[in-house]
N, CA, C and O atoms as a GROMACS GRO file, in nm:
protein
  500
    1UNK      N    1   2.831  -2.047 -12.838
    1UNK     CA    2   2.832  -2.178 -12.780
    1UNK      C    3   2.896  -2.274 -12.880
    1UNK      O    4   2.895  -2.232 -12.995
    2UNK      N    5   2.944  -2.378 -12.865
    2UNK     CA    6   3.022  -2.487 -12.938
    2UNK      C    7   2.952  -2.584 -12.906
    2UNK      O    8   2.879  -2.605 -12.810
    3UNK      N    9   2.985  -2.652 -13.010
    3UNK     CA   10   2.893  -2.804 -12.994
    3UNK      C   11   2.956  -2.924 -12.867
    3UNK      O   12   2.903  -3.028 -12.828
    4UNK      N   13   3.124  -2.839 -12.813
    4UNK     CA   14   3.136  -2.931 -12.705
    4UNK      C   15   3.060  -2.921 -12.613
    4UNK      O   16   3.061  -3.008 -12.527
    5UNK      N   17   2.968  -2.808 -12.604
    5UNK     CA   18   2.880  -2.748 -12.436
    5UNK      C   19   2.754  -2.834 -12.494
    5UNK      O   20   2.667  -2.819 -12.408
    6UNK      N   21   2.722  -2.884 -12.557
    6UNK     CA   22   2.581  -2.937 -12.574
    6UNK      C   23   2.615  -3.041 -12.521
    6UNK      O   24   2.707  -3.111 -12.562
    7UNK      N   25   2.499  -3.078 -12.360
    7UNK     CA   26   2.493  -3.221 -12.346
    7UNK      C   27   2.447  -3.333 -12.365
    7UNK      O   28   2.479  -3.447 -12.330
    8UNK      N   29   2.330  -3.266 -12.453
    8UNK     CA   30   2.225  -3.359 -12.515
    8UNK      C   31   2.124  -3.305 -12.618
    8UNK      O   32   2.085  -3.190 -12.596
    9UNK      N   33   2.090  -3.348 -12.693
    9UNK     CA   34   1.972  -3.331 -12.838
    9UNK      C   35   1.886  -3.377 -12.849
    9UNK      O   36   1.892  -3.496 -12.818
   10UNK      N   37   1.771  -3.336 -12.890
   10UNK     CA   38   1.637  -3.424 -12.898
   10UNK      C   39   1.600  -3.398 -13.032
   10UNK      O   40   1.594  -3.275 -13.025
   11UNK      N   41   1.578  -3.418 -13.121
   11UNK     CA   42   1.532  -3.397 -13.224
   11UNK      C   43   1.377  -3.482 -13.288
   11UNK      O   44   1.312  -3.444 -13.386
   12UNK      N   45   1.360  -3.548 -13.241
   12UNK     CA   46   1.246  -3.626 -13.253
   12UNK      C   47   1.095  -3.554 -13.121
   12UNK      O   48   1.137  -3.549 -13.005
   13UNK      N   49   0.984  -3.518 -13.135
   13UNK     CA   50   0.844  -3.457 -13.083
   13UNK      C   51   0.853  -3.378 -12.981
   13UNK      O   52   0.800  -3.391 -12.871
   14UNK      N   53   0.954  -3.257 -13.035
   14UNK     CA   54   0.982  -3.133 -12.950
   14UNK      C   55   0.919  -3.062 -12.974
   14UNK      O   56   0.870  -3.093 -13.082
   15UNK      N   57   0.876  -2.962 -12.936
   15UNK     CA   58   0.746  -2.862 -12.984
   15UNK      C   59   0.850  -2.753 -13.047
   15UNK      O   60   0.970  -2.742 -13.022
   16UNK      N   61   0.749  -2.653 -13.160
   16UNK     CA   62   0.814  -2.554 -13.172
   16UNK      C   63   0.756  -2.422 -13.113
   16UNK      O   64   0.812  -2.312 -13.114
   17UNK      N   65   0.578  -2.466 -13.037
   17UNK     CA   66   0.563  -2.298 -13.002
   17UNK      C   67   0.509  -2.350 -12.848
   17UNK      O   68   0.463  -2.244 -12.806
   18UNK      N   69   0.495  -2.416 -12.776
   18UNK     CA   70   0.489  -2.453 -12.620
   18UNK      C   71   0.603  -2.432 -12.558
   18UNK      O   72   0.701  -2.472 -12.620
   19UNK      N   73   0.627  -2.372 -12.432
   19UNK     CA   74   0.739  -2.388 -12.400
   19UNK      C   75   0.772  -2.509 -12.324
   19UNK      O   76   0.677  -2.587 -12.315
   20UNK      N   77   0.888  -2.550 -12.262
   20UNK     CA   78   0.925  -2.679 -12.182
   20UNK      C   79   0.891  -2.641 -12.070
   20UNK      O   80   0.873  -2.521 -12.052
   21UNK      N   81   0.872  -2.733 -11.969
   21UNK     CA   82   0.858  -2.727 -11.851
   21UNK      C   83   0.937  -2.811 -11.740
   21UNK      O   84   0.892  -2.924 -11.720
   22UNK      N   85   1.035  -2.776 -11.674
   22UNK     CA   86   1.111  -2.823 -11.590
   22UNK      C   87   1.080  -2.852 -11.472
   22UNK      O   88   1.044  -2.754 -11.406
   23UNK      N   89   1.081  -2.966 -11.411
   23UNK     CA   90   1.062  -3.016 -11.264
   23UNK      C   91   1.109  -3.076 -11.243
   23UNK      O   92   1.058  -3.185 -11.266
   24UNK      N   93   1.216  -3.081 -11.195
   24UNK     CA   94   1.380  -3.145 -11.153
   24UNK      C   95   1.294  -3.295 -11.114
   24UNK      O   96   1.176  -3.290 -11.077
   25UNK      N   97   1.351  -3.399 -11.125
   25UNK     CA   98   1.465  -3.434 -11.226
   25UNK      C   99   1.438  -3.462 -11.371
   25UNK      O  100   1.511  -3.527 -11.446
   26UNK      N  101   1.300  -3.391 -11.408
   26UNK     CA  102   1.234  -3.400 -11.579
   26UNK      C  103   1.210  -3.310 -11.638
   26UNK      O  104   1.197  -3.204 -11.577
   27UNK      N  105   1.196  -3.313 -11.758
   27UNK     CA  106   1.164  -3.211 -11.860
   27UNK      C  107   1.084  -3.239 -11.948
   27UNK      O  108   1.107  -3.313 -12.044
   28UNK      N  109   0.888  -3.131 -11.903
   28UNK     CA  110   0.796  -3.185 -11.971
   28UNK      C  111   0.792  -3.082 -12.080
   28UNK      O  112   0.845  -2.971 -12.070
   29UNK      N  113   0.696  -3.143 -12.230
   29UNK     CA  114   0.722  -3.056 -12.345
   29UNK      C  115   0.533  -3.082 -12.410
   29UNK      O  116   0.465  -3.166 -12.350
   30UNK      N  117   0.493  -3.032 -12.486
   30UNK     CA  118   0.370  -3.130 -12.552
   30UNK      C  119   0.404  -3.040 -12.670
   30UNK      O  120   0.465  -2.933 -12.661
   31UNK      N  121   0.366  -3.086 -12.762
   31UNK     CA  122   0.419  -3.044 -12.926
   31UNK      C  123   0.239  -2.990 -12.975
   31UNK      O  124   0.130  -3.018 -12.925
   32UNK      N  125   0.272  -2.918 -13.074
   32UNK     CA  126   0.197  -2.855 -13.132
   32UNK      C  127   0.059  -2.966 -13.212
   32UNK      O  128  -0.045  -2.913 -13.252
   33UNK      N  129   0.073  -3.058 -13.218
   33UNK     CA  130   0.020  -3.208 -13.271
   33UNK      C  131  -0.042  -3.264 -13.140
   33UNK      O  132  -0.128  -3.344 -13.180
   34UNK      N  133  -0.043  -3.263 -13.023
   34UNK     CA  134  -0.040  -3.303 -12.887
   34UNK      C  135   0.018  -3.399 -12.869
   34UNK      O  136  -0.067  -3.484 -12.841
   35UNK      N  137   0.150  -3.457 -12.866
   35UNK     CA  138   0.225  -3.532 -12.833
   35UNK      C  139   0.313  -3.437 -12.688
   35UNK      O  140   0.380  -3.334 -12.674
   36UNK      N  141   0.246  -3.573 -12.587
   36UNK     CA  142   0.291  -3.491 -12.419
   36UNK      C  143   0.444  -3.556 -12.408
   36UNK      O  144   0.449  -3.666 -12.465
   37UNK      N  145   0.571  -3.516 -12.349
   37UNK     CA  146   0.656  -3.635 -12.362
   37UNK      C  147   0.733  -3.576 -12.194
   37UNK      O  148   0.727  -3.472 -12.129
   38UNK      N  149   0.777  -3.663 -12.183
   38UNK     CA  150   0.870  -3.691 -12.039
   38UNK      C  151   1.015  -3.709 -12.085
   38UNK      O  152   1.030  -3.778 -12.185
   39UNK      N  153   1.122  -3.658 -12.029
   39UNK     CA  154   1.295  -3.667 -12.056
   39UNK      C  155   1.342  -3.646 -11.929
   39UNK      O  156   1.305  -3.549 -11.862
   40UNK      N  157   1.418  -3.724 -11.890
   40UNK     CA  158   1.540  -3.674 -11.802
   40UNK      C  159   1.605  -3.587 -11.854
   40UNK      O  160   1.649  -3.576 -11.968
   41UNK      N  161   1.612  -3.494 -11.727
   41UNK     CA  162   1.660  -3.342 -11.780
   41UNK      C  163   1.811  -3.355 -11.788
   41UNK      O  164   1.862  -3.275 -11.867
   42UNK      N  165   1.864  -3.408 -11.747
   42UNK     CA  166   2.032  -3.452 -11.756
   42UNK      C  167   2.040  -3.511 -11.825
   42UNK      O  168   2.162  -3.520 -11.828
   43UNK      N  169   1.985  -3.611 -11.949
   43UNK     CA  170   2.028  -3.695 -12.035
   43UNK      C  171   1.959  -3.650 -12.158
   43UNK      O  172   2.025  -3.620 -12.257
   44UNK      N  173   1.826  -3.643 -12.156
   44UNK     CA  174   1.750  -3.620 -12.215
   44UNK      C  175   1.667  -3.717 -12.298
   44UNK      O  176   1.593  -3.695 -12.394
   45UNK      N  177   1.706  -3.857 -12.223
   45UNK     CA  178   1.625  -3.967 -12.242
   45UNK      C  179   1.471  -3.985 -12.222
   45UNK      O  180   1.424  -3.913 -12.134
   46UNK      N  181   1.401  -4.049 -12.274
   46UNK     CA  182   1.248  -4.038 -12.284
   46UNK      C  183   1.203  -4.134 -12.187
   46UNK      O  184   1.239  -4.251 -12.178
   47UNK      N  185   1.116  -4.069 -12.111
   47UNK     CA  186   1.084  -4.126 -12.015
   47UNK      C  187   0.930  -4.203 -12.058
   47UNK      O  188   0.904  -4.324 -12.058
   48UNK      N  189   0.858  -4.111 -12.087
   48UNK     CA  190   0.739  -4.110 -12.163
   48UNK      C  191   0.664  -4.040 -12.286
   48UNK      O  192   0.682  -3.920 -12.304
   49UNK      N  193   0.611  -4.087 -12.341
   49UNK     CA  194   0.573  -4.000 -12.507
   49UNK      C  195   0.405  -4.063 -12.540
   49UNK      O  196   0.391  -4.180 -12.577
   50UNK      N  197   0.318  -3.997 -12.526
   50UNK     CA  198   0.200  -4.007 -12.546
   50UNK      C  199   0.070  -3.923 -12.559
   50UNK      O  200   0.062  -3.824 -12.487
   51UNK      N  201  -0.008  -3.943 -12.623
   51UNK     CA  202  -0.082  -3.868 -12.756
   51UNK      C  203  -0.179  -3.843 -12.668
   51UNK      O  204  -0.227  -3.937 -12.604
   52UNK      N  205  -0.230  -3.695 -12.647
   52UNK     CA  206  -0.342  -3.642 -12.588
   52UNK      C  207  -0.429  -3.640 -12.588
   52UNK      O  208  -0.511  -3.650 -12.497
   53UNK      N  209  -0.437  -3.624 -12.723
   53UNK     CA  210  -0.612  -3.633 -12.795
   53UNK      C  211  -0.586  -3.693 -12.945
   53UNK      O  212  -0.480  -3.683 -13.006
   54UNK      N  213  -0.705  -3.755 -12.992
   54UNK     CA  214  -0.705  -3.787 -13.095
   54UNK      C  215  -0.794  -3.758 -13.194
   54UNK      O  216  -0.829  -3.827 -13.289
   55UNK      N  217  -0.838  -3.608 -13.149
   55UNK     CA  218  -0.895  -3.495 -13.225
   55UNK      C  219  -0.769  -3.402 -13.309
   55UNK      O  220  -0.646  -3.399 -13.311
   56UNK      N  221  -0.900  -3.318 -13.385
   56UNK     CA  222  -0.795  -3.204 -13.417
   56UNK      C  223  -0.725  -3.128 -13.390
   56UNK      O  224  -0.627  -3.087 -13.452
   57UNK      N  225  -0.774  -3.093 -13.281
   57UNK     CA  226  -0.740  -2.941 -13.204
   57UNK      C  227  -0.542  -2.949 -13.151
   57UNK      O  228  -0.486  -3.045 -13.098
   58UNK      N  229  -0.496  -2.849 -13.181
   58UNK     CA  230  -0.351  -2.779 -13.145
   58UNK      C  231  -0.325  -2.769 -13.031
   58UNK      O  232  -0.404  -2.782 -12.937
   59UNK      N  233  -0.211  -2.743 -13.025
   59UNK     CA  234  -0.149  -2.739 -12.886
   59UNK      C  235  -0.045  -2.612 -12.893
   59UNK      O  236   0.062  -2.605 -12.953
   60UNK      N  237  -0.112  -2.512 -12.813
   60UNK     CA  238   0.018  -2.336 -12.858
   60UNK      C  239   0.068  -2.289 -12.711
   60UNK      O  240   0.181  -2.243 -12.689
   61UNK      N  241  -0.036  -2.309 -12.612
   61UNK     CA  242   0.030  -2.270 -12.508
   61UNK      C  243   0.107  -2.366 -12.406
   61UNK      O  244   0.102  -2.488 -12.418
   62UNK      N  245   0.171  -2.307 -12.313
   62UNK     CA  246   0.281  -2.359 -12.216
   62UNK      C  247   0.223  -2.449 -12.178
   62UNK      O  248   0.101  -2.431 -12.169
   63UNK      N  249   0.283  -2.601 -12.131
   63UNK     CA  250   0.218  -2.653 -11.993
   63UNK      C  251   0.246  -2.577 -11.872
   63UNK      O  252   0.360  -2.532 -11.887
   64UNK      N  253   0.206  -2.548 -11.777
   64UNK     CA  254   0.222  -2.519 -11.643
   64UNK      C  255   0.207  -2.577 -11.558
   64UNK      O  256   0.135  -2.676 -11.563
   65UNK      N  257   0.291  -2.527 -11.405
   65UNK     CA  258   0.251  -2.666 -11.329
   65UNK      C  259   0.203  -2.591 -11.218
   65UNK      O  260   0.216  -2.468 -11.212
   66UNK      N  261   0.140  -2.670 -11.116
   66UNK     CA  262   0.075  -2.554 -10.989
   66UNK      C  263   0.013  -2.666 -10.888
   66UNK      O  264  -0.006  -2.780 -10.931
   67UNK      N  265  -0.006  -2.644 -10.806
   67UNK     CA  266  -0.099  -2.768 -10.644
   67UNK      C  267  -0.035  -2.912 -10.703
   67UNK      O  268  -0.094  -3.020 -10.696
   68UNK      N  269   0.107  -2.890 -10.767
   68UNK     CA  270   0.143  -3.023 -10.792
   68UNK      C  271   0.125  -3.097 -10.906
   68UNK      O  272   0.182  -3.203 -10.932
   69UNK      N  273   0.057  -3.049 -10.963
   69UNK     CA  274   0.009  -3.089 -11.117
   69UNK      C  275   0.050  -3.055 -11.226
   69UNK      O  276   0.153  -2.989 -11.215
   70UNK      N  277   0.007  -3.075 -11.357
   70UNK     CA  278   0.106  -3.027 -11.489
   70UNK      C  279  -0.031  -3.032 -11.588
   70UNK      O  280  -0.081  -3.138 -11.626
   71UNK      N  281  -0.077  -2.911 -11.619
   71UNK     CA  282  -0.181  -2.846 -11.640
   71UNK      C  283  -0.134  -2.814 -11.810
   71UNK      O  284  -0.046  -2.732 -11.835
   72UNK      N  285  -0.216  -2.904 -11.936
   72UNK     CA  286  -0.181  -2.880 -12.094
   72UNK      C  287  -0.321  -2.840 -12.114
   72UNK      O  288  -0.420  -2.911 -12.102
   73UNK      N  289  -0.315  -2.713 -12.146
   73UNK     CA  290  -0.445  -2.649 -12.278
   73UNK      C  291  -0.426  -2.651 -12.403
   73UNK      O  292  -0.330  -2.599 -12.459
   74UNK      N  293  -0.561  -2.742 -12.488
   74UNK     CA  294  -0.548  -2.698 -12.626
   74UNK      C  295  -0.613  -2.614 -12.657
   74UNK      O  296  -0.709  -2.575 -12.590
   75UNK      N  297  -0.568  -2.555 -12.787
   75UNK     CA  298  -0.678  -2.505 -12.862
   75UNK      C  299  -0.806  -2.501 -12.873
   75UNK      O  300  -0.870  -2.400 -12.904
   76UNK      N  301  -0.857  -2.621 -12.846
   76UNK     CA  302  -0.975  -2.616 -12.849
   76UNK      C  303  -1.038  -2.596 -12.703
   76UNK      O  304  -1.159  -2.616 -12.696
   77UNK      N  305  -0.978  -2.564 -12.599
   77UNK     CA  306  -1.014  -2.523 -12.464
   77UNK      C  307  -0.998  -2.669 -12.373
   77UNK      O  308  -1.019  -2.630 -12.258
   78UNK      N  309  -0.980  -2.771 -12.369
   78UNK     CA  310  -0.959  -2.832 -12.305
   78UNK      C  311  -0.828  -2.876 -12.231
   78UNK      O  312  -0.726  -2.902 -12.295
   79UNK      N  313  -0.835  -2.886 -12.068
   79UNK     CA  314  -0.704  -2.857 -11.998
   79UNK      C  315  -0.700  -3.059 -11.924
   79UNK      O  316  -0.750  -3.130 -11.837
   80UNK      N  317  -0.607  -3.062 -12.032
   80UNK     CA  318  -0.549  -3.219 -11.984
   80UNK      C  319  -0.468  -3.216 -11.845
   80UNK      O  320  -0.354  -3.169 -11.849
   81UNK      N  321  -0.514  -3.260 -11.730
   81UNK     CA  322  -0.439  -3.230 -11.624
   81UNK      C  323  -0.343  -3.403 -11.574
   81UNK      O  324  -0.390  -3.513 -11.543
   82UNK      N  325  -0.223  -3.365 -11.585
   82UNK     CA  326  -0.141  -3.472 -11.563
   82UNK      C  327  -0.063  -3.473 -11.384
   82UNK      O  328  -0.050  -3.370 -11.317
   83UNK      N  329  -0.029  -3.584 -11.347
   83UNK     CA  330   0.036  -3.622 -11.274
   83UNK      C  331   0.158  -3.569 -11.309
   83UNK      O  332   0.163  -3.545 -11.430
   84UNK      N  333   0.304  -3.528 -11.218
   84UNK     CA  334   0.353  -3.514 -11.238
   84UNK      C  335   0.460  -3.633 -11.214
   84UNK      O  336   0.433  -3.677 -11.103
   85UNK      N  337   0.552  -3.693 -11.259
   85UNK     CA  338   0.668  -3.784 -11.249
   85UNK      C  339   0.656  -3.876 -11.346
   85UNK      O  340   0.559  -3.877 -11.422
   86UNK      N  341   0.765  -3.974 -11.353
   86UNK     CA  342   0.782  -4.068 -11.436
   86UNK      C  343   0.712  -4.134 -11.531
   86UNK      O  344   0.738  -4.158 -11.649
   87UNK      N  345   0.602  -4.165 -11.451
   87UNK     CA  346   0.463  -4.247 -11.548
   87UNK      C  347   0.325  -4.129 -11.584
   87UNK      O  348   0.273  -4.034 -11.526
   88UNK      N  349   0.310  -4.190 -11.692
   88UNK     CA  350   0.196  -4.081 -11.750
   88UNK      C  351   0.041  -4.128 -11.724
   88UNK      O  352  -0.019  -4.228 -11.765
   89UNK      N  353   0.000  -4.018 -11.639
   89UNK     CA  354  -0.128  -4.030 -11.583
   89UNK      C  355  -0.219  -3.921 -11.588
   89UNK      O  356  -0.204  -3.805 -11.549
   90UNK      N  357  -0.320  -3.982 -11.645
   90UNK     CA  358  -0.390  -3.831 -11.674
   90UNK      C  359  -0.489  -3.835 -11.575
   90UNK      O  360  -0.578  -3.920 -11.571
   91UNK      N  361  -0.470  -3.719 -11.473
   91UNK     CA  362  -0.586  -3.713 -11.365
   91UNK      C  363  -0.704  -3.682 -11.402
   91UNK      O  364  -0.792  -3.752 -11.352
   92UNK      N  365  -0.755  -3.562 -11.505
   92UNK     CA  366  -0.906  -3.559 -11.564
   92UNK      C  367  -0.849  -3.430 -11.688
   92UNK      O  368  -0.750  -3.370 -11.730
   93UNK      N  369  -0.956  -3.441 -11.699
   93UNK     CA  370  -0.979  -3.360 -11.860
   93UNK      C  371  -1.084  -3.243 -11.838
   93UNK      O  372  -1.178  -3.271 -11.764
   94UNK      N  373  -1.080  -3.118 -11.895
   94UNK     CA  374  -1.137  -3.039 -11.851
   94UNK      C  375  -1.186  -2.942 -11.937
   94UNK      O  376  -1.125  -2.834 -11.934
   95UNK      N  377  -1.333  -2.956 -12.057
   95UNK     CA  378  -1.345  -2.855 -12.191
   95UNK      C  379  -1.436  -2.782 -12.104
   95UNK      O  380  -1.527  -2.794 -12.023
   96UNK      N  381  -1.341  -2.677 -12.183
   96UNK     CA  382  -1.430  -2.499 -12.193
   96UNK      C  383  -1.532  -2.465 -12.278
   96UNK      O  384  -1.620  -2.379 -12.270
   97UNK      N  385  -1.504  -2.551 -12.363
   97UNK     CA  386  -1.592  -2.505 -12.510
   97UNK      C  387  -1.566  -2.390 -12.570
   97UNK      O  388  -1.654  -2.316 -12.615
   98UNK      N  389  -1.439  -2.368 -12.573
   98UNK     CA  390  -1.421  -2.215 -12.622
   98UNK      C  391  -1.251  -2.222 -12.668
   98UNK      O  392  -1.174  -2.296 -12.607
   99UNK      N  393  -1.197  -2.121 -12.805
   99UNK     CA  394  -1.066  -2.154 -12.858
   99UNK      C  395  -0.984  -2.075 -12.727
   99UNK      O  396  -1.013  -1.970 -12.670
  100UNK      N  397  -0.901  -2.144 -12.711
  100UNK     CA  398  -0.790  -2.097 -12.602
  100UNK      C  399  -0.617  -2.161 -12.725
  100UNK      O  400  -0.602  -2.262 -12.794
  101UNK      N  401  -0.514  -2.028 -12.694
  101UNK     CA  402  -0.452  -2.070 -12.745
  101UNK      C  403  -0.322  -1.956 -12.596
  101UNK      O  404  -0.207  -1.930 -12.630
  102UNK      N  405  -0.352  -1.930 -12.516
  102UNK     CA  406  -0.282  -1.838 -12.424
  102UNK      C  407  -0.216  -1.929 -12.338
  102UNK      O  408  -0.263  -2.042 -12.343
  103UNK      N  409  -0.139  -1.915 -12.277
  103UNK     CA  410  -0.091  -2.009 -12.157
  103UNK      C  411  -0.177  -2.001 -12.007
  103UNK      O  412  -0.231  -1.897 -11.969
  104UNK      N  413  -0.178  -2.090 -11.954
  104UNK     CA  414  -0.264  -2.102 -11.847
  104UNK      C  415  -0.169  -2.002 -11.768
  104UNK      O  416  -0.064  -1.961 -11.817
  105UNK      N  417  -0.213  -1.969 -11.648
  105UNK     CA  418  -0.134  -1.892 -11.533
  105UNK      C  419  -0.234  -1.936 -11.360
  105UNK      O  420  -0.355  -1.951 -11.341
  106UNK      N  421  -0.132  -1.943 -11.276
  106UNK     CA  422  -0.123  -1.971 -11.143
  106UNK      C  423  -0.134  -1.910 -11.064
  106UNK      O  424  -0.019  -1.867 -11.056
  107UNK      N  425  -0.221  -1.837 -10.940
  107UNK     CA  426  -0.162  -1.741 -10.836
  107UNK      C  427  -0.292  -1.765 -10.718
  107UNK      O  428  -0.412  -1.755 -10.744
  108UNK      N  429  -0.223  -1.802 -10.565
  108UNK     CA  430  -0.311  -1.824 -10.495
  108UNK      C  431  -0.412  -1.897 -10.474
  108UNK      O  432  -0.521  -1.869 -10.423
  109UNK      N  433  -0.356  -2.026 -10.530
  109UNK     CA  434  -0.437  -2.121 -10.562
  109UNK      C  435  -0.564  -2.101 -10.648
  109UNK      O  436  -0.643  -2.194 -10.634
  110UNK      N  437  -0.600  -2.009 -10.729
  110UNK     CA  438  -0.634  -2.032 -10.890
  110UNK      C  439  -0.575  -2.035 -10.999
  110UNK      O  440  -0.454  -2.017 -11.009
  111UNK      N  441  -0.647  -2.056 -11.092
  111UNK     CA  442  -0.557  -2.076 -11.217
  111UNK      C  443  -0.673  -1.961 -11.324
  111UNK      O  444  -0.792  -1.930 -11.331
  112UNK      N  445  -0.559  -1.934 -11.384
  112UNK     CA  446  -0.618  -1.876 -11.439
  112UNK      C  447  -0.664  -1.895 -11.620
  112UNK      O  448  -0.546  -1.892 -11.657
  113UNK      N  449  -0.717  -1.906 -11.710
  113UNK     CA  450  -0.726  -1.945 -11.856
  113UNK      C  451  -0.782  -1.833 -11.955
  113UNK      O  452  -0.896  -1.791 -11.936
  114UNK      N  453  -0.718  -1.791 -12.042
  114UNK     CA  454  -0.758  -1.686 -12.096
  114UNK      C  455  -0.825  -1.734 -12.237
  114UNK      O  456  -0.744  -1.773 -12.321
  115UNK      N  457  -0.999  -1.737 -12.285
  115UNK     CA  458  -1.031  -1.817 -12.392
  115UNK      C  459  -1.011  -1.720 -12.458
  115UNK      O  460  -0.948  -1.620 -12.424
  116UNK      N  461  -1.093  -1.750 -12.619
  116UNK     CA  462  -1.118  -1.675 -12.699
  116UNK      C  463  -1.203  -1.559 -12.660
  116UNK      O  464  -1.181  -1.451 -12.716
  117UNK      N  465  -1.289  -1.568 -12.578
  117UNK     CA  466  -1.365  -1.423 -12.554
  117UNK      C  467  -1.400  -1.396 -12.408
  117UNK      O  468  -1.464  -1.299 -12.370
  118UNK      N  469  -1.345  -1.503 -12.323
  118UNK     CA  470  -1.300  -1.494 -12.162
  118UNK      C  471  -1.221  -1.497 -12.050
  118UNK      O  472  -1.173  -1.610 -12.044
  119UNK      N  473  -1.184  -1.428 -11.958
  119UNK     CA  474  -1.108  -1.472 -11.854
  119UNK      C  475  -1.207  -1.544 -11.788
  119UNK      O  476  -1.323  -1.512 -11.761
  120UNK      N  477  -1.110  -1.708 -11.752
  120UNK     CA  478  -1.167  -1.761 -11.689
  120UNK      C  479  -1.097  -1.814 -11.541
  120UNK      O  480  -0.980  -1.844 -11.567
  121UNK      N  481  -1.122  -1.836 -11.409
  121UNK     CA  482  -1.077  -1.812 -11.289
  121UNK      C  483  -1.127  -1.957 -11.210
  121UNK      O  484  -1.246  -1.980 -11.189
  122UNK      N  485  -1.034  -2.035 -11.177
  122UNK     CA  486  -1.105  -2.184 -11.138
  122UNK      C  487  -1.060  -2.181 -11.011
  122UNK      O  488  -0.937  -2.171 -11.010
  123UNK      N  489  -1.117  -2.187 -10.882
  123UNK     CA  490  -1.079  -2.207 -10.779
  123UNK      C  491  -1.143  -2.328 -10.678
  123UNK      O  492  -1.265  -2.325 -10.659
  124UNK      N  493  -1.086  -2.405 -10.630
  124UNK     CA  494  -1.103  -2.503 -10.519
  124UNK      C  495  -1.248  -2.426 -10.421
  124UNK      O  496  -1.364  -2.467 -10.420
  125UNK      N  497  -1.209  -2.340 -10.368
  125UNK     CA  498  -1.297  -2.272 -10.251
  125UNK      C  499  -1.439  -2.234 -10.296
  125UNK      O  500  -1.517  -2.181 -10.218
   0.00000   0.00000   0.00000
């Protein structure tokens, strides 16, 4: 690749072990520190940038998104559940009491969370 194909750089509260999460027309990220941030995925301008917790606890796995939502686990087991679009809204907060550092997962309307010493299975029904 050449630096003419790059259309944009972020170098400022990118994570290095979460992955990104894409939902046209944004690109959500939360950094290892819990800094959640919002970009236009075509520019890569900041839409929003704001601090999760103001505890200790890490941030290792993916956000995911699922029933519309954008679902961040820390480390310390708690699943920050956000709104998805432009403005940052945190719909509720959700501790396990237990170290989670796995990525959440989705199927059939549960979700699924893998702690330190449980599968755990959250369903609506």
């Amino acid at each position: 690749m050449t630096a003419s194909a790059i259309v944009w750089e972020q170098k400022k509260g990118v994570p290095t072990q979460p992955s990104l999460l894409y939902l046209k027309p944004y690109l959500y990220a939360v950094t290892e520190g819990g800094v959640a941030s919002c970009y236009t995925a075509d520019r890569g301008e900041i839409v929003w940038q704001e601090r999760l917790t103001t505890g200790k606890t890490g941030f290792s796995a993916s956000p995911l998104f699922a029933g519309g939502r954008i679902y961040i686990l820390s480390e310390s087991g708690e699943t920050t559940v956000l709104e998805a679009g432009p403005e940052f809204k945190i719909l509720s907060r959700n501790p396990l009491g237990e170290k989670c550092q796995a990525s959440p997962a989705a199927s059939k309307g549960r979700l699924f969370i893998r702690t330190e010493k449980n599968l755990v299975c959250i369903a609506a029904d």
